[in-house]
DRENZALO-662385 format. One record per residue (C-alpha): residue number from 1; residue in three letters; x, y, z. Coordinates in nm, 3 decimals. Layout:
N
+-----+------+---------+---------+---------+
: pos : code :    east :   north :      up :
+-----+------+---------+---------+---------+
: NUM :  ala :       X :       Y :       Z :
...
+-----+------+---------+---------+---------+
This chain:
78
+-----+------+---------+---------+---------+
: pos : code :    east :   north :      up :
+-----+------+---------+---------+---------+
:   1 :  unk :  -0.650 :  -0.557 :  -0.835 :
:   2 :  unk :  -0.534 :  -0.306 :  -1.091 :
:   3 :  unk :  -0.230 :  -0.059 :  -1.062 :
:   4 :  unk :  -0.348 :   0.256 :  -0.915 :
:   5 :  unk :  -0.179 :   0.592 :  -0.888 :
:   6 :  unk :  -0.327 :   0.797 :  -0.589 :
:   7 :  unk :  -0.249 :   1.144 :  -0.458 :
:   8 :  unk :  -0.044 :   1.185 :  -0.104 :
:   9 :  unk :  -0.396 :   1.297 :   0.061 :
:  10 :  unk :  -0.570 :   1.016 :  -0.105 :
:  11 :  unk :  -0.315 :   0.746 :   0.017 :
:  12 :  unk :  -0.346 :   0.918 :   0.380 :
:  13 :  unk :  -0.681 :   0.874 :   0.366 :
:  14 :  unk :  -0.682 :   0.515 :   0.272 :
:  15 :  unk :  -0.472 :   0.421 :   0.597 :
:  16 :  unk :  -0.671 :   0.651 :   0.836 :
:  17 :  unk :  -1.013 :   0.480 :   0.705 :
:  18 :  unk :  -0.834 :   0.129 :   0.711 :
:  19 :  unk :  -0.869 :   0.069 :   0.363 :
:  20 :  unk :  -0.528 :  -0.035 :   0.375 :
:  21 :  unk :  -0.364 :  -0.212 :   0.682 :
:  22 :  unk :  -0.043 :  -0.246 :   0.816 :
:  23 :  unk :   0.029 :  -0.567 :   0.890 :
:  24 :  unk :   0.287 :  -0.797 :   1.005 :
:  25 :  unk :   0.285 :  -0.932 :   0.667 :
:  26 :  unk :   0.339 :  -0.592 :   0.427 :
:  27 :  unk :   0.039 :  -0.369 :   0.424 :
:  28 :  unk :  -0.327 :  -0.525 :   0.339 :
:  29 :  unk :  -0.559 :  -0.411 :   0.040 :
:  30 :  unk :  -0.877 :  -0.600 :  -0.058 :
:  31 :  unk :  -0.732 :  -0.867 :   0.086 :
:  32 :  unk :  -0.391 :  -0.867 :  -0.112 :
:  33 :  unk :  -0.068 :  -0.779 :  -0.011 :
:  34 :  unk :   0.032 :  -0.438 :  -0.161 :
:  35 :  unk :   0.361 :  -0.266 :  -0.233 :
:  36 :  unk :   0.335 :   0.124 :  -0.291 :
:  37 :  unk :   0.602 :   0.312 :  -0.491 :
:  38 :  unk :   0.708 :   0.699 :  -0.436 :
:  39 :  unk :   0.640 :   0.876 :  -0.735 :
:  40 :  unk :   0.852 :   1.202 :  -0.780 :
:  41 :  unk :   0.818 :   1.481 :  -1.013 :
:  42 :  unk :   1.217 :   1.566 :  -0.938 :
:  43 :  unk :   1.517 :   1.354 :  -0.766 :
:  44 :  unk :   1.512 :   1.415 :  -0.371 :
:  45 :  unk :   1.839 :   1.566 :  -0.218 :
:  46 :  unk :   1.745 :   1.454 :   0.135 :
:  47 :  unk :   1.597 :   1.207 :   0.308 :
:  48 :  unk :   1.294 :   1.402 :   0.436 :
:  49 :  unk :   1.176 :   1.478 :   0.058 :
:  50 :  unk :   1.126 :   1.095 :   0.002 :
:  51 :  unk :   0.808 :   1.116 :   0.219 :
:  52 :  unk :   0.700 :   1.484 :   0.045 :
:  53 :  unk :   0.580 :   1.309 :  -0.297 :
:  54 :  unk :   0.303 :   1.395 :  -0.465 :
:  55 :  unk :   0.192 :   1.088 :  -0.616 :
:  56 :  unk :   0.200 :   0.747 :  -0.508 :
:  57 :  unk :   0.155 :   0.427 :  -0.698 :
:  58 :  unk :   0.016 :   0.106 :  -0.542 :
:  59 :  unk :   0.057 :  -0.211 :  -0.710 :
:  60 :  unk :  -0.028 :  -0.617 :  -0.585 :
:  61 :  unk :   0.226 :  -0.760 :  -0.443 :
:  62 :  unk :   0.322 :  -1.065 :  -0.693 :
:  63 :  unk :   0.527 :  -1.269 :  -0.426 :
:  64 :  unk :   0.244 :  -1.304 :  -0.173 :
:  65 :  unk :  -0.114 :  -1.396 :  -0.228 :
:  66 :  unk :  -0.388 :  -1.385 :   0.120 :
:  67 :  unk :  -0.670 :  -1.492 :  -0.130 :
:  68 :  unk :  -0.644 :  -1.824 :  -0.092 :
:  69 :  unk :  -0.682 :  -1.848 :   0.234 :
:  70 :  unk :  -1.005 :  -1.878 :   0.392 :
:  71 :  unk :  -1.147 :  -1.575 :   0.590 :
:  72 :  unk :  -1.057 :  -1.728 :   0.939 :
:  73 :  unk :  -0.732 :  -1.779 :   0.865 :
:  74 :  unk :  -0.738 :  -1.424 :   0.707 :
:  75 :  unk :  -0.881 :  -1.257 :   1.025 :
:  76 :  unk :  -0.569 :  -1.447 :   1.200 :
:  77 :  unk :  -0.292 :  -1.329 :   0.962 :
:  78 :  unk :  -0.437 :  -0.979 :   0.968 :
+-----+------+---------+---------+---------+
């Protein structure tokens, strides 16, 4: 899985078609575990303008790896 950098309507869409899961473990892409980083054009002055980005950059999650398992024990973890 390669870095991507997606657009905030892009990234919604991704959740609402369940191409990326929130799970109990972090959130789920292609079966890895992904982190996703706020990109901002400026520095926020409130806590509100964190979630107003425009950009958004998801990367694999180094730490954990759910490719390993097999797909039963996948369905379980997920």
């Amino acid at each position: 899985m390669k870095e991507q950098i997606i657009a905030r309507d892009e990234l919604i869409n991704l959740f609402k078609k369940n191409k990326i899961q929130d799970t109990k473990y972090g959130w789920v892409m292609d079966k890895h575990i992904i982190d996703i980083i706020v990109l901002h054009s400026i520095e926020p002055k409130y806590p509100q303008d964190i979630t107003r980005a425009e950009n958004y950059k998801i990367i694999k999650n180094t730490r954990i790896v759910l490719q390993s398992l097999s797909s039963q024990k996948l369905k379980y973890y997920l």
